[in-house]
C-alpha positions in Angstrom: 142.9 102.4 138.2 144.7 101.2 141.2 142.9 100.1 144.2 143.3 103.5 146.1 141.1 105.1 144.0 138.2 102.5 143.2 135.7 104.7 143.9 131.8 104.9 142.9 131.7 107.3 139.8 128.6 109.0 141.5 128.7 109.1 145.5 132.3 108.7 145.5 131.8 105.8 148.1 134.8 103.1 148.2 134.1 100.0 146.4 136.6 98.0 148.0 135.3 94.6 148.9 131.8 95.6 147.6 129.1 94.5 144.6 130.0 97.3 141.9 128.3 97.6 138.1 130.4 99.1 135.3 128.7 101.7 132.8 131.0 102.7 130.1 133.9 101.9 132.0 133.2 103.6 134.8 132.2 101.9 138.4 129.2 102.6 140.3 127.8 101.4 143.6 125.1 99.1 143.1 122.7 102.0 145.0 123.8 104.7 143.1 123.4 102.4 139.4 119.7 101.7 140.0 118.9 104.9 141.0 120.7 106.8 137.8 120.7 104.0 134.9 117.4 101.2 136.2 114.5 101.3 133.6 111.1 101.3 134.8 109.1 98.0 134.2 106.2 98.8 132.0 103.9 96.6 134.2 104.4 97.4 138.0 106.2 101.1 137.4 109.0 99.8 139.8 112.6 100.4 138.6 114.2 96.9 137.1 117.5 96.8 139.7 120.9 95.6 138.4 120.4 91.9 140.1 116.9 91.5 138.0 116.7 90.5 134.5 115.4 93.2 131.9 113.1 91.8 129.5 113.0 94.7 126.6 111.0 95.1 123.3 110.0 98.0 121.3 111.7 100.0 123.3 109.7 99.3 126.7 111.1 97.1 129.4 109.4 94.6 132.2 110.9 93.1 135.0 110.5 89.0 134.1 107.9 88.1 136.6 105.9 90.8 135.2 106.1 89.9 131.3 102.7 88.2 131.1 99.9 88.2 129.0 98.0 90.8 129.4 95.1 88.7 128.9 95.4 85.1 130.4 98.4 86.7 132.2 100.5 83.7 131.6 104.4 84.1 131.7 105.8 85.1 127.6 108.8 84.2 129.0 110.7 82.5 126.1 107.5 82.0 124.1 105.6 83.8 120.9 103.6 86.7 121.4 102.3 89.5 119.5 101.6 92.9 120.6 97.8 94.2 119.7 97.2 98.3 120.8 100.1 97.9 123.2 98.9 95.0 124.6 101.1 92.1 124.4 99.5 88.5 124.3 100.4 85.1 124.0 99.8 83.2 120.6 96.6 81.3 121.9 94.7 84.4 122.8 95.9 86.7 120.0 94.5 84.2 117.9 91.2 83.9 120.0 90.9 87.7 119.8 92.1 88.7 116.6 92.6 85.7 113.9 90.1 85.1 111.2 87.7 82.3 111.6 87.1 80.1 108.6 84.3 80.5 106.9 83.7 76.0 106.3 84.4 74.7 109.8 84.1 78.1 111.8 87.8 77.5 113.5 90.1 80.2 114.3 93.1 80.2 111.4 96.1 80.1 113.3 99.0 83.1 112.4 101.6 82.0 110.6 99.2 79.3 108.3 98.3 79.5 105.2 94.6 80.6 104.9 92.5 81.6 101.8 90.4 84.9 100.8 87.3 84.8 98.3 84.6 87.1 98.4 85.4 88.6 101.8 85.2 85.5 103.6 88.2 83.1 105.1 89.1 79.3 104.9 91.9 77.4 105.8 93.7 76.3 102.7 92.5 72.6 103.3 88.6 73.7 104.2 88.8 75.7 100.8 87.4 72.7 98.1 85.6 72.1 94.8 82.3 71.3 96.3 82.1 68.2 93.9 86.0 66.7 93.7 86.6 67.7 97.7 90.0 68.6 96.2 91.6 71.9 97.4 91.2 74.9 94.9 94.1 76.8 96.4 94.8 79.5 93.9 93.8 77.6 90.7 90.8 79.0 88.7 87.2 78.6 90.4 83.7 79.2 89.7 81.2 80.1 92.4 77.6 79.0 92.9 74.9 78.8 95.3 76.0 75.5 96.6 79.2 76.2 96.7 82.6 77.1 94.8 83.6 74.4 91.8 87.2 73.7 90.3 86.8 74.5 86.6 86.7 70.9 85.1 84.2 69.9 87.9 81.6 73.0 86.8 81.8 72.2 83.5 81.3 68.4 84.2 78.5 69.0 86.3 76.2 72.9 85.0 78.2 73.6 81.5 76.4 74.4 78.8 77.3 73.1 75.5 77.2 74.9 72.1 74.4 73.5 70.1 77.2 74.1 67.0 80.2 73.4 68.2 79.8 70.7 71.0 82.5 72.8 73.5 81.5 74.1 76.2 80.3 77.7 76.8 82.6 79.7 79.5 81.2 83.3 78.3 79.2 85.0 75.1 76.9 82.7 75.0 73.0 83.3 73.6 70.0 80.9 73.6 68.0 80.5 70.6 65.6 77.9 70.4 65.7 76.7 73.8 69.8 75.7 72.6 72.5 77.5 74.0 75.6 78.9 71.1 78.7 80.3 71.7 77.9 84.0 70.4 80.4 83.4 67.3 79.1 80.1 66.5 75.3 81.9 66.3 75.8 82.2 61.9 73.1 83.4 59.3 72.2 79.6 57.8 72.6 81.4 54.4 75.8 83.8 54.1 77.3 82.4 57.6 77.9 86.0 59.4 77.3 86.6 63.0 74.2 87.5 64.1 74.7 88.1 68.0 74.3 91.6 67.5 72.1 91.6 64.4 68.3 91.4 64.0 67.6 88.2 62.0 64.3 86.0 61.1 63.8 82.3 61.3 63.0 79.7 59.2 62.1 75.7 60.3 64.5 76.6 63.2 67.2 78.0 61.6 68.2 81.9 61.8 68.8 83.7 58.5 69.6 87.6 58.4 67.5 90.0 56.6 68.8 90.1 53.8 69.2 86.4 53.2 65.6 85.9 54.8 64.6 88.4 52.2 65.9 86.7 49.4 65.4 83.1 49.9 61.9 83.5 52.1 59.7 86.8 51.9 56.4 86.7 50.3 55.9 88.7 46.9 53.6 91.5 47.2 50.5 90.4 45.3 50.5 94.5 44.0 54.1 95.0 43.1 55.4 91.2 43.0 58.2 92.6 45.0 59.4 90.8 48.3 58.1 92.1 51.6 61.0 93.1 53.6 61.0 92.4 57.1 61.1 96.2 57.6 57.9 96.3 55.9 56.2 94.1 57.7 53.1 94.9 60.0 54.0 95.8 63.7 53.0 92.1 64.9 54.6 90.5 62.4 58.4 91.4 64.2 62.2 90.3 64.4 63.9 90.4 67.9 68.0 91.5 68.5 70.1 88.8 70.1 71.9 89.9 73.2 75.3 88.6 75.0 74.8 86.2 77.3 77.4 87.2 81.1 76.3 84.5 83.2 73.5 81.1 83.3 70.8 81.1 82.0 71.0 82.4 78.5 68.9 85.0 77.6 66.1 83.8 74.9 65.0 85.9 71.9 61.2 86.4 71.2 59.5 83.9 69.3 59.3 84.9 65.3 55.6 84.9 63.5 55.1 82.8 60.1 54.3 85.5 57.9 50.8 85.1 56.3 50.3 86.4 52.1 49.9 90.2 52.6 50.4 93.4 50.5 53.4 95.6 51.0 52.4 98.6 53.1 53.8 100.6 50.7 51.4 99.3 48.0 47.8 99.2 49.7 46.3 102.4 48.5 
């Protein structure tokens, strides 16, 4: 192009000796630029002239003394922000208005940290502890109470039951028998040693038996037939209660079991 013909690409105007913008290699006055290419600053509406900066994101543009936050309405100029319904606001008060709190110390949890869910509520990763130990839980294994949430070593240490059998402590399936918390596989007939968690057994001195070893070592003889009297023939007070699974503290307890008193077989009192 040789100076003759240095022209404005829209009014024709000479630029010679005058301020000219380029747009895809072609020269425009500065006039006729703002008026065909200038976005519109999303804040005052104004057009954002050739000689202003253009702050852009998402597509929308502001003229730099007009990037604020739309809440405090300080400058985002070269600083975090985050956009909320098309609002865009400065770290501080996106966190004011739209950050979790934590549930221990009430304090809003900062974006970009770490911060820990249970049970609907939020913590900080260091506000989340084993209410005995004060040792962060993070993502390890936890057990939840009343007072609080417990690493596992520190609720067994401290509420575990032990197995009246086995010594070890009792995580799930356990029953109660006796006032004495089992494991339910550890709950065994004292005579042929088969589980009883989901059987109806008798006692005797304390110790559980099943029917049919209850029947054989224990039931009285009819005083007709000389036969023993089966549990199943027994008189309605004279009853046997069915163990059930134990899914949280306390155990569940079984009725008490009657000492069974010399009687006649129902099927032999005429």
């Amino acid at each position: 192009m040789t100076t003759a013909q240095f022209y404005c690409q829209y009014c024709m105007a000479s630029l010679l000796g005058k301020k000219y913008v380029l747009k895809d290699d072609n020269p425009y006055c500065v006039s006729c630029y703002d008026r065909i290419f200038s976005n519109y600053c999303e804040e005052c509406k104004e057009p954002i002239e050739s000689g202003s900066k253009d702050l852009c994101y998402k597509g929308r543009h502001w003229h730099e003394g007009c990037f604020n936050c739309t809440k405090c309405n300080h400058s985002l100029v070269e600083k975090p922000f985050a956009a909320k319904d098309e609002r865009l606001l400065c770290s501080e008060c996106y966190s004011n208005e739209c950050s979790s709190k934590c549930f221990h110390c009430k304090k809003t949890i900062m974006p970009g940290s770490r911060k820990m869910e249970f049970k609907g509520n939020y913590w900080h990763e260091t506000c989340f502890v084993c209410e005995h130990c004060r040792q962060p839980i993070g993502t390890k294994p936890l057990i939840s109470k009343e007072s609080g949430n417990y690493c596992v070593p520190c609720f067994e240490k401290e509420f575990a039951h032990y197995c009246s059998f086995c010594k070890k402590v009792i995580t799930s399936g356990g029953i109660t028998f006796r006032d004495q918390p089992w494991h339910k596989e550890c709950f065994l007939c004292s005579g042929c040693r088969k589980e009883l968690c989901e059987e109806e057994f008798m006692s005797r001195d304390d110790y559980p038996f099943c029917l049919d070893c209850y029947n054989h070592l224990y039931a009285k003889k009819c005083a007709a037939c000389t036969k023993p009297i089966t549990a199943h023939q027994a008189p309605p007070s004279l009853g046997f209660s069915r163990q059930e699974h134990w899914s949280g503290l306390p155990f569940p307890s079984p009725k008490g079991t009657i000492e069974r008193k010399k009687v006649k077989s129902l099927s032999c009192v005429r």
